[in-house]
One Martini backbone bead per residue (centre of mass of N, CA, C, O) as a GRO file, in nm:
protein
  375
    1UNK     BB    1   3.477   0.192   2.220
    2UNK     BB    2   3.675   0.216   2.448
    3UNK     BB    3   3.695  -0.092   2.491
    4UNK     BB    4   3.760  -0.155   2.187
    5UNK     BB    5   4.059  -0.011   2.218
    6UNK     BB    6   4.176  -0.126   2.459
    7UNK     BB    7   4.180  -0.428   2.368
    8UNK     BB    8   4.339  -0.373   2.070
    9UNK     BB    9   4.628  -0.367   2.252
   10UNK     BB   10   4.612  -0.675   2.288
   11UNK     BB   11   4.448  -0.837   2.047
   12UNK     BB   12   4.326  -0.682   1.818
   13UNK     BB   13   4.089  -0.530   1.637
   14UNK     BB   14   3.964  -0.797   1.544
   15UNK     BB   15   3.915  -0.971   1.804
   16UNK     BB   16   3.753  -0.746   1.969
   17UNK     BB   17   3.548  -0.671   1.778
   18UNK     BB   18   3.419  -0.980   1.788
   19UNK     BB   19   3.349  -0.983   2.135
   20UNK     BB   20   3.194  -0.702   2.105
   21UNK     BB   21   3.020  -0.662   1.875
   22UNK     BB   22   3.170  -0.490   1.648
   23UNK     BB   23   3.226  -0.325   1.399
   24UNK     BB   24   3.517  -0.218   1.229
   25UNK     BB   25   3.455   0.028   1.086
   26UNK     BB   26   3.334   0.134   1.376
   27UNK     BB   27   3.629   0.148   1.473
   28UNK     BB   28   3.776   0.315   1.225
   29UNK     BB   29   3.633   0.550   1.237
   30UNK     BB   30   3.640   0.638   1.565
   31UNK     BB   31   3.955   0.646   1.534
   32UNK     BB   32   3.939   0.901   1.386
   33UNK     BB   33   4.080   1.193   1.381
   34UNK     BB   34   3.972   1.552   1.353
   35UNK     BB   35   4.148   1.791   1.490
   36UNK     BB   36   4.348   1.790   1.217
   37UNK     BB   37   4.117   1.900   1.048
   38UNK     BB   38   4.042   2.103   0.831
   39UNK     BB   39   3.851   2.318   0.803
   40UNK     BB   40   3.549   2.375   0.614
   41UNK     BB   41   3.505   2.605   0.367
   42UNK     BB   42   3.268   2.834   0.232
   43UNK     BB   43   3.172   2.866  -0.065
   44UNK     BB   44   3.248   3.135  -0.290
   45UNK     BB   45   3.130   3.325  -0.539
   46UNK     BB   46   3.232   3.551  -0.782
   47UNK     BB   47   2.932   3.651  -0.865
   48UNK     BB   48   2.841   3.744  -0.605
   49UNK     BB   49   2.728   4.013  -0.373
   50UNK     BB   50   2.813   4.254  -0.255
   51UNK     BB   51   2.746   4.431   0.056
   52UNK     BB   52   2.659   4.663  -0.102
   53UNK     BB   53   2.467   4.559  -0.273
   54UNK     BB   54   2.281   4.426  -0.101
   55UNK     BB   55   2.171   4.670   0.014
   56UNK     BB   56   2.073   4.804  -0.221
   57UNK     BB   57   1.804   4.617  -0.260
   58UNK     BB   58   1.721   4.647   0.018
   59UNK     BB   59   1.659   4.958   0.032
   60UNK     BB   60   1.468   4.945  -0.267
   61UNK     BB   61   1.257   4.740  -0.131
   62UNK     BB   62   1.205   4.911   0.114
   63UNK     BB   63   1.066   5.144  -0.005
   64UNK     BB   64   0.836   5.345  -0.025
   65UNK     BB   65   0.811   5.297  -0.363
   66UNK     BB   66   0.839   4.942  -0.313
   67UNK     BB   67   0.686   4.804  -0.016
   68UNK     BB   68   0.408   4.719  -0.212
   69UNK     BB   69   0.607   4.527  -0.415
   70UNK     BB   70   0.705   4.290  -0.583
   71UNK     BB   71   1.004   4.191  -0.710
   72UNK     BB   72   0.885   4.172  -0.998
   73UNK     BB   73   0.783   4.478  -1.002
   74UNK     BB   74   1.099   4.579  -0.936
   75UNK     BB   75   1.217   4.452  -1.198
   76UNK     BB   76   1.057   4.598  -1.394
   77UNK     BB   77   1.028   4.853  -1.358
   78UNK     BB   78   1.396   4.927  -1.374
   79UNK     BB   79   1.418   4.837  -1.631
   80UNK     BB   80   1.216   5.076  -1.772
   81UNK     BB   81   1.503   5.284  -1.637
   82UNK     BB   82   1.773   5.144  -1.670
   83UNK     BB   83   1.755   4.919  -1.425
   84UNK     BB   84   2.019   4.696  -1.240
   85UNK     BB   85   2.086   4.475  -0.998
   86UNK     BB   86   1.909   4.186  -1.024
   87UNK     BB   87   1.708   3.947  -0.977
   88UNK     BB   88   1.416   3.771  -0.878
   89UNK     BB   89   1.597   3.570  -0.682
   90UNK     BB   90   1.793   3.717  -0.535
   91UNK     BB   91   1.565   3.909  -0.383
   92UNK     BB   92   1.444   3.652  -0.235
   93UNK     BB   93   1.712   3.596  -0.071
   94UNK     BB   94   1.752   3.859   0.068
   95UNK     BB   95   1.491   3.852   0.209
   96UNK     BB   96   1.513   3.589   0.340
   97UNK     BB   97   1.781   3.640   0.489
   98UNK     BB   98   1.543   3.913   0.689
   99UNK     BB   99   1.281   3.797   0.739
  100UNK     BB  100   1.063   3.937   0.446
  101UNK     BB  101   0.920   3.639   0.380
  102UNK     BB  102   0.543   3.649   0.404
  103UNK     BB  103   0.251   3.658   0.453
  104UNK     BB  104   0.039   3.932   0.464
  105UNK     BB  105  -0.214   3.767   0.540
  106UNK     BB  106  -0.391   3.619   0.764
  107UNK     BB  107  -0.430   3.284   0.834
  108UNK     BB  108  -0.570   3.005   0.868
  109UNK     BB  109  -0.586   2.825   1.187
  110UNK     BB  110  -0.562   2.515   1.236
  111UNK     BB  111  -0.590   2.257   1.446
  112UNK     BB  112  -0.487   2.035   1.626
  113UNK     BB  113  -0.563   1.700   1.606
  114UNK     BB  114  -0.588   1.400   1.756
  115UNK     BB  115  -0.529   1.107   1.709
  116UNK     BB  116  -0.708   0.826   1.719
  117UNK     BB  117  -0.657   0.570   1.979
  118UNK     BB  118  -0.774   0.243   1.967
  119UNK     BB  119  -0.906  -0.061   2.201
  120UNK     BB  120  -1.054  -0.378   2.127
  121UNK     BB  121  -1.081  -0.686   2.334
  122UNK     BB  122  -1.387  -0.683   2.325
  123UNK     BB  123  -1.715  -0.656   2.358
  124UNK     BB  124  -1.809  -0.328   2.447
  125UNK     BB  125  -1.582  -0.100   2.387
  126UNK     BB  126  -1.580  -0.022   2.113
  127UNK     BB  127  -1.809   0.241   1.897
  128UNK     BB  128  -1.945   0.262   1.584
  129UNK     BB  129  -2.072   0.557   1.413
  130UNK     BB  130  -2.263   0.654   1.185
  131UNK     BB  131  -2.416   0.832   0.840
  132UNK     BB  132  -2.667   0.772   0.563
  133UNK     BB  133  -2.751   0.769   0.237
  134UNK     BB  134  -3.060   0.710   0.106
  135UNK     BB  135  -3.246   0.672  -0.165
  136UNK     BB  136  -3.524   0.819  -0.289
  137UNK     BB  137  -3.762   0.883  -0.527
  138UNK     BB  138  -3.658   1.105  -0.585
  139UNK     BB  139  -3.473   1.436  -0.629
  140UNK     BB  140  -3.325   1.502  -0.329
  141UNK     BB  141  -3.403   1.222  -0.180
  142UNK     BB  142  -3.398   1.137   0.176
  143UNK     BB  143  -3.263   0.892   0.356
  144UNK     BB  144  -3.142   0.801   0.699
  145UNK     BB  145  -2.880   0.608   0.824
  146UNK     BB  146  -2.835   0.459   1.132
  147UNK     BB  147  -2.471   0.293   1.307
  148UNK     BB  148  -2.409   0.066   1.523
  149UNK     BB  149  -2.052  -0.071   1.569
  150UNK     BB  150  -1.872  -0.286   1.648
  151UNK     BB  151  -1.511  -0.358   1.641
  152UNK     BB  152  -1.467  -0.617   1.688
  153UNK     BB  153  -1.727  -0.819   1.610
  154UNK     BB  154  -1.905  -0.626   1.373
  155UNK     BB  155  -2.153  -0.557   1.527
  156UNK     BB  156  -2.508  -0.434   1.477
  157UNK     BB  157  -2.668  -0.295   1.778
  158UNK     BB  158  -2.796  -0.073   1.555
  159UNK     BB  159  -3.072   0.124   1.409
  160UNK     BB  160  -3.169   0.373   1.151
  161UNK     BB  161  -3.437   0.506   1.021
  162UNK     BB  162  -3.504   0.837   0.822
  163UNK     BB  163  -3.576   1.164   0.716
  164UNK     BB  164  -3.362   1.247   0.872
  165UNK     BB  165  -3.112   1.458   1.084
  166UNK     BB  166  -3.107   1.398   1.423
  167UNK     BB  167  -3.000   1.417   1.744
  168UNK     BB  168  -3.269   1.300   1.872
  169UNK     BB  169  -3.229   1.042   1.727
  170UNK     BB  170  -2.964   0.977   1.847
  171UNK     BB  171  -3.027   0.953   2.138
  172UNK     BB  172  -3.222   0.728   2.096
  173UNK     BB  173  -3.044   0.524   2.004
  174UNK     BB  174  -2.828   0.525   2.233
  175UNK     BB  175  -2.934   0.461   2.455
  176UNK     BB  176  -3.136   0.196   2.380
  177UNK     BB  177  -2.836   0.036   2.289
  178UNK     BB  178  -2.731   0.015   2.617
  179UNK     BB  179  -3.021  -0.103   2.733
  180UNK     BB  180  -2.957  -0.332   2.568
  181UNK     BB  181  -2.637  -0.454   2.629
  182UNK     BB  182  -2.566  -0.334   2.901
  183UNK     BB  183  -2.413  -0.073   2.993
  184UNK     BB  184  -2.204   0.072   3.159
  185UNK     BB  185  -1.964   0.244   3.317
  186UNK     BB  186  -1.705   0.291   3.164
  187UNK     BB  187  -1.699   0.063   2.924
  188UNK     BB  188  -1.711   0.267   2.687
  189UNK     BB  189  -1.687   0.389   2.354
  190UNK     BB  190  -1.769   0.637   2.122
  191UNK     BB  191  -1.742   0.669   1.798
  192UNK     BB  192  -1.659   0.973   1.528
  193UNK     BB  193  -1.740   1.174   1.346
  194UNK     BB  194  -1.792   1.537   1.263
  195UNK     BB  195  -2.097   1.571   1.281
  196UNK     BB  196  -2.395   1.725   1.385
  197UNK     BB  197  -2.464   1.493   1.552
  198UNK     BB  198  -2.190   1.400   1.679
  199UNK     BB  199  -2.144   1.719   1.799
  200UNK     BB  200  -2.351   1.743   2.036
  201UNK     BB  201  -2.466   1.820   2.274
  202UNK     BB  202  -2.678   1.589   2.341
  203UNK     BB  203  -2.507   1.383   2.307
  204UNK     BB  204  -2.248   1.452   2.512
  205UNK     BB  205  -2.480   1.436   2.768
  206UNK     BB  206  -2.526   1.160   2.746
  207UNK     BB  207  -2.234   1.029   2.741
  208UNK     BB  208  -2.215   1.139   3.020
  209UNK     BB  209  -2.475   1.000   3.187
  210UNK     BB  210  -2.356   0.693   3.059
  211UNK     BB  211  -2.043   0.692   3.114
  212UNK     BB  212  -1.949   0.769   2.778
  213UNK     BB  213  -1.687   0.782   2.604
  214UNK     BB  214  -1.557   1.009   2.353
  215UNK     BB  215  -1.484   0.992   1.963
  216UNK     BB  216  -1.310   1.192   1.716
  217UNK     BB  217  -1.226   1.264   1.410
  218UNK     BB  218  -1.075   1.373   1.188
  219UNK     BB  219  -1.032   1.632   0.947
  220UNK     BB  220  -1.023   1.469   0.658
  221UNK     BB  221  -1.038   1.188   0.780
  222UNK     BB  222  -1.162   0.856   0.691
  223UNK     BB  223  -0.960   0.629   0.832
  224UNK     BB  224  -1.075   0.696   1.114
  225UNK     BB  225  -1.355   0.560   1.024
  226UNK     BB  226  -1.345   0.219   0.896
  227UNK     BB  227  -1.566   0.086   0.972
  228UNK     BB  228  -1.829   0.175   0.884
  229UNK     BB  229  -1.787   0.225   0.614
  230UNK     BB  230  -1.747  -0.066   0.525
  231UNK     BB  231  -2.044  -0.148   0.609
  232UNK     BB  232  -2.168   0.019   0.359
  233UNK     BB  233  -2.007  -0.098   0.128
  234UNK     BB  234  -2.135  -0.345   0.175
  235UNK     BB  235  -2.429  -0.297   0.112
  236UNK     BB  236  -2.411  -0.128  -0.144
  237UNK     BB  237  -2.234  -0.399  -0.248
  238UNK     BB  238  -2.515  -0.532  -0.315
  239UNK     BB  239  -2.715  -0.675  -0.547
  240UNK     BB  240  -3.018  -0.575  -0.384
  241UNK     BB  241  -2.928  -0.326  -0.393
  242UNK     BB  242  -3.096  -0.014  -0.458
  243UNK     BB  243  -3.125   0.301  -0.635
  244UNK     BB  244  -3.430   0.322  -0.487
  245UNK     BB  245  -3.658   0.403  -0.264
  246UNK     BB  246  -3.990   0.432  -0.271
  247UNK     BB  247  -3.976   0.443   0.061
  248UNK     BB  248  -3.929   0.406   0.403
  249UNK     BB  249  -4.037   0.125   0.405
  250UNK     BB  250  -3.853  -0.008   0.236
  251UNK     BB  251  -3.592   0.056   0.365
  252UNK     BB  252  -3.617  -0.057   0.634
  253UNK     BB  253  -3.665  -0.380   0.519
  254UNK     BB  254  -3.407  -0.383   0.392
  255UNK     BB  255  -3.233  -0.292   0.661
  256UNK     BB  256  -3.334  -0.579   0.802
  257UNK     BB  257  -3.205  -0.790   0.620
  258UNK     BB  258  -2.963  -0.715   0.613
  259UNK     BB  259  -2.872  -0.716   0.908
  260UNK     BB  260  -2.929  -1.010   0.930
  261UNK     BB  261  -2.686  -1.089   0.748
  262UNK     BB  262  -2.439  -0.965   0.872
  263UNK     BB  263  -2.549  -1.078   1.142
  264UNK     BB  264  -2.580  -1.440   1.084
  265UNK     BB  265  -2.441  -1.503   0.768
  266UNK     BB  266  -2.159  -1.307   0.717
  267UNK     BB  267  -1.841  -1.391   0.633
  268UNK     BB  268  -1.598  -1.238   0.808
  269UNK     BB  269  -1.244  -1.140   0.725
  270UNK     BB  270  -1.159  -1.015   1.009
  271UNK     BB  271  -1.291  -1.238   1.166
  272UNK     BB  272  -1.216  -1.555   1.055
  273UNK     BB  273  -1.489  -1.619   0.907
  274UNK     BB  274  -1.722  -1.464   1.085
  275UNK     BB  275  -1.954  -1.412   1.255
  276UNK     BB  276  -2.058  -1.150   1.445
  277UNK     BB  277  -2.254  -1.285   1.624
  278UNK     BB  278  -2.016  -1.517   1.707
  279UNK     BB  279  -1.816  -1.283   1.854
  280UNK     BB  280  -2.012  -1.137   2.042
  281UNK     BB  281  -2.141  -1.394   2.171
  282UNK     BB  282  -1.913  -1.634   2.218
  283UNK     BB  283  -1.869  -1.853   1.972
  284UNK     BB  284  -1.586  -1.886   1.816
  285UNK     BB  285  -1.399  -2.111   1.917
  286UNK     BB  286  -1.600  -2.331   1.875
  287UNK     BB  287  -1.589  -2.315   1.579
  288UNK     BB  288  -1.280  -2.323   1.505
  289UNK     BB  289  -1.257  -2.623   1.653
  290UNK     BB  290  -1.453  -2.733   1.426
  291UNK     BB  291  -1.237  -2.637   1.197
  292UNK     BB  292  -1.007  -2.817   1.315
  293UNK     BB  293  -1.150  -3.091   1.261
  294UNK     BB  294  -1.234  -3.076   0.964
  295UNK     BB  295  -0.899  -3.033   0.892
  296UNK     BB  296  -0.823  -3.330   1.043
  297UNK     BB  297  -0.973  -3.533   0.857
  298UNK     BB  298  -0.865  -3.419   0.581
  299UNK     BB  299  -0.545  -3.456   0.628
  300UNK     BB  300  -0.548  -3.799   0.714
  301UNK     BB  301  -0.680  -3.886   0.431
  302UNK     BB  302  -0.493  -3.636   0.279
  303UNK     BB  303  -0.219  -3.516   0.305
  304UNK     BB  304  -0.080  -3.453   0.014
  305UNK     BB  305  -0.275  -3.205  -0.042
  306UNK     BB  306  -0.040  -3.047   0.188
  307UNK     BB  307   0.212  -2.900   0.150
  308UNK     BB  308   0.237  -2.709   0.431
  309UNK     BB  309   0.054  -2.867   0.620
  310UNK     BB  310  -0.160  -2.851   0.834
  311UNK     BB  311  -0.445  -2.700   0.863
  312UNK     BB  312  -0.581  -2.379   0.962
  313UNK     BB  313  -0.808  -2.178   1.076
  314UNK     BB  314  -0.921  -1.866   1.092
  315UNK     BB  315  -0.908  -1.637   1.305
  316UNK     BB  316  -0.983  -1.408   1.566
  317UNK     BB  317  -0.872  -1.146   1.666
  318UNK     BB  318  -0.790  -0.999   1.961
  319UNK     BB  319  -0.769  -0.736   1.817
  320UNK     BB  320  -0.937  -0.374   1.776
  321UNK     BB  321  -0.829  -0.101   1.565
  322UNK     BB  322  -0.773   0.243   1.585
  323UNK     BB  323  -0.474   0.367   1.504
  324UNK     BB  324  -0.234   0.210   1.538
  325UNK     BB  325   0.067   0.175   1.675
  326UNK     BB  326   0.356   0.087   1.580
  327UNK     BB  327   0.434  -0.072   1.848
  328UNK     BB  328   0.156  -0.262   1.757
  329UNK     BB  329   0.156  -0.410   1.523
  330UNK     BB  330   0.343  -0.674   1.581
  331UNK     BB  331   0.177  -0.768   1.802
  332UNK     BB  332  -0.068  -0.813   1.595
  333UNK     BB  333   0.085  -0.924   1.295
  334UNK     BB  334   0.084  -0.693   1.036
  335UNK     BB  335   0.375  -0.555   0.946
  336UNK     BB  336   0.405  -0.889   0.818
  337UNK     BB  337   0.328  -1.136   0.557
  338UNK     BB  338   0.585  -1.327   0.705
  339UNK     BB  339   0.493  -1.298   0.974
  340UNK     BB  340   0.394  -1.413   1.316
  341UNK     BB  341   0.251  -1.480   1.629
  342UNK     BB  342   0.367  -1.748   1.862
  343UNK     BB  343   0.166  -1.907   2.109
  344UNK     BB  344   0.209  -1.999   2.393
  345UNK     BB  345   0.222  -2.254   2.634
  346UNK     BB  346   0.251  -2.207   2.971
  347UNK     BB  347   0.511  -2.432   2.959
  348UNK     BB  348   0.674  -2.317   2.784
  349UNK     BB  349   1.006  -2.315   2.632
  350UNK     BB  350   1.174  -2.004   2.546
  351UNK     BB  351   1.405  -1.755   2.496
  352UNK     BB  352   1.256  -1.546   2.302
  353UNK     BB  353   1.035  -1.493   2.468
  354UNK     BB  354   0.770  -1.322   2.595
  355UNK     BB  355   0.483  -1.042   2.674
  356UNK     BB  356   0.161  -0.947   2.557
  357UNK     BB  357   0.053  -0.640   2.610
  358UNK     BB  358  -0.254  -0.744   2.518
  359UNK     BB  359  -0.295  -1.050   2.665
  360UNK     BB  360  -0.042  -1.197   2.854
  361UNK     BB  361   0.057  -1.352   2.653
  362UNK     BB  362   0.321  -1.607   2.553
  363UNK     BB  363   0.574  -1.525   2.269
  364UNK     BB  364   0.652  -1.534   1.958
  365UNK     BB  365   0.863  -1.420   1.695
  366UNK     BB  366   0.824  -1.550   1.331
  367UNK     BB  367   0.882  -1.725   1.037
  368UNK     BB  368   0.658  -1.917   0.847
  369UNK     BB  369   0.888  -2.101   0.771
  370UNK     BB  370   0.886  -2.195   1.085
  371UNK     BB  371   0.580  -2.345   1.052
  372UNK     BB  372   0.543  -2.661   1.192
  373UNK     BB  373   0.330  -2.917   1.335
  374UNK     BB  374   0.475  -2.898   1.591
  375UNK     BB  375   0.380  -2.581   1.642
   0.00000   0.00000   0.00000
């Protein structure tokens, strides 16, 4: 401001501040001294009560004869015996501004807890786990269902059907799903919300032992723990689940034919319609560029059929969070569903271009309106 008032004393304001790209009105509003305009006093109703009046509700409330007794108790009382004072809203404005409108006692303080931000960019980095009720056959009977997911690639690395809820059976499922993985030490997180069986001693000393960092949902925030969840209800949400089963074996052999269709059949939305083994051990990229062969040789047969230009197949994901920071959805382009990150070849040249700090390539953000074959 100081520079383009400098400056606007040889070239004029309109010039300056074009030169320095300043708006005109924000050069024009902090030109203006306020030294000389007059303190604006605070308005004072005729209404309000005098010094002597505020005193005399506060000494009347705070009497021993009305000190337990509520405002409204202190306002109808008063009445019954021929005396106004004030308003019920007034004694409480005058109590307010005393400092003596609190809850009266205790109330429960609970603790802050931290929202978990995880960041998975490869599988077997972040792994999501809970716990489920199926209905058994009669009334009041379930099995547990226990899954443990990877987040990145959407896979289900572990499962235990049982008839009861135990730690010792989730300790013996997670050391298990690390020993099929081949977990090292420091590799993994494994995400829960704050059950009995996710908070116990046993699971926290198993995966400090396994060298396997934990972390928890916040209480009563179910959007913490998000895989799981929407898992449960692809589950739940086919239409060959029964209303009840009839046995644990019943229940195992459907959730063994589930899992196997989940993980190895069906194409998850999360993941560019890949399927979870095919993303877990490493083979999306190969079936992608297969499916831009495919998009591109029905392109050439008929371009016209596409009028946005060259189809390409829906990628995967770089990474995978749970709740992710602000400034990091930009990076992952979900910000706006009209914007989107282009990834630039190591060779390419743009002064726009940037450096992805979860990829490590250079990208630049676009409106998709700008994205055509060329790109």
């Amino acid at each position: 401001m100081l520079a383009t008032t400098e400056l606007s004393t040889v070239v004029g304001p309109g010039l300056a501040c074009d030169a320095l790209s300043l708006p005109r009105s924000s050069f024009y509003r902090g030109g203006k001294s306020r030294a000389t305009e007059a303190p604006l006093q605070p308005r004072r109703s005729p209404r309000r009560l005098s010094g002597e009046e505020r005193a005399t509700v506060l000494s009347t409330l705070n009497s021993e004869r009305f000190a337990d007794c509520s405002p409204a108790q202190v306002y109808a009382t008063l009445l019954d015996e021929g005396l106004y004072l004030c308003s019920i809203t007034t004694m409480y404005r005058i109590l307010r501004a005393e400092r003596q409108v609190r809850e009266r006692r205790a109330q429960l303080q609970r603790p802050l807890y931290t929202k978990p931000e995880l960041l998975a960019t490869a599988p077997n980095q972040v792994w999501s786990w809970d716990i489920t009720r199926l209905h058994g056959p009669a009334k009041w009977s379930y099995f547990q269902l226990y899954v443990i997911l990877d987040i990145f690639s959407r896979y289900v690395v572990g499962w235990l059907v049982a008839p009861r809820e135990s730690e010792a059976l989730a300790v013996t499922l997670i050391e298990q799903t690390c020993i099929k993985q081949q977990i090292g030490r420091d590799e993994l997180v494994v995400h829960a919300d704050r059950g009995s069986s996710m908070t116990s001693k046993s699971v926290a000393f198993l995966l400090a032992d396994l060298g396997v960092e934990k972390t928890h949902s916040r209480p009563h925030v179910s959007n913490d723990n998000p895989y799981s969840e929407s898992q449960f209800k692809t589950m739940k949400y086919r239409p060959e689940f029964p209303r009840r089963f009839a046995s644990i074996e019943d229940a195992r052999a459907f959730v063994r034919s589930f899992m196997d269709w989940y993980n190895g059949v069906h194409r998850h939305s999360g993941i560019g319609l890949l399927t979870p083994e095919s993303v877990h051990y490493g083979r999306a990229e190969a079936l992608t560029e297969q499916r831009a062969g495919v998009l591109a040789a029905a392109f050439a047969a008929r371009p016209d059929r596409f009028v946005g230009g060259a189809p390409q197949p829906p990628r995967a994901p770089l990474a995978a969070w749970i709740n992710p920071p602000a400034d990091e959805r930009a990076a992952l382009g979900r910000h706006s569903k009209r914007r989107q990150l282009l990834f630039l070849p190591p060779d390419a040249t743009l002064a726009s271009s940037r450096t992805d700090e979860i990829t490590g390539r250079r990208c630049c953000l676009i409106e998709c309106s700008q994205l055509s074959q060329s790109c």
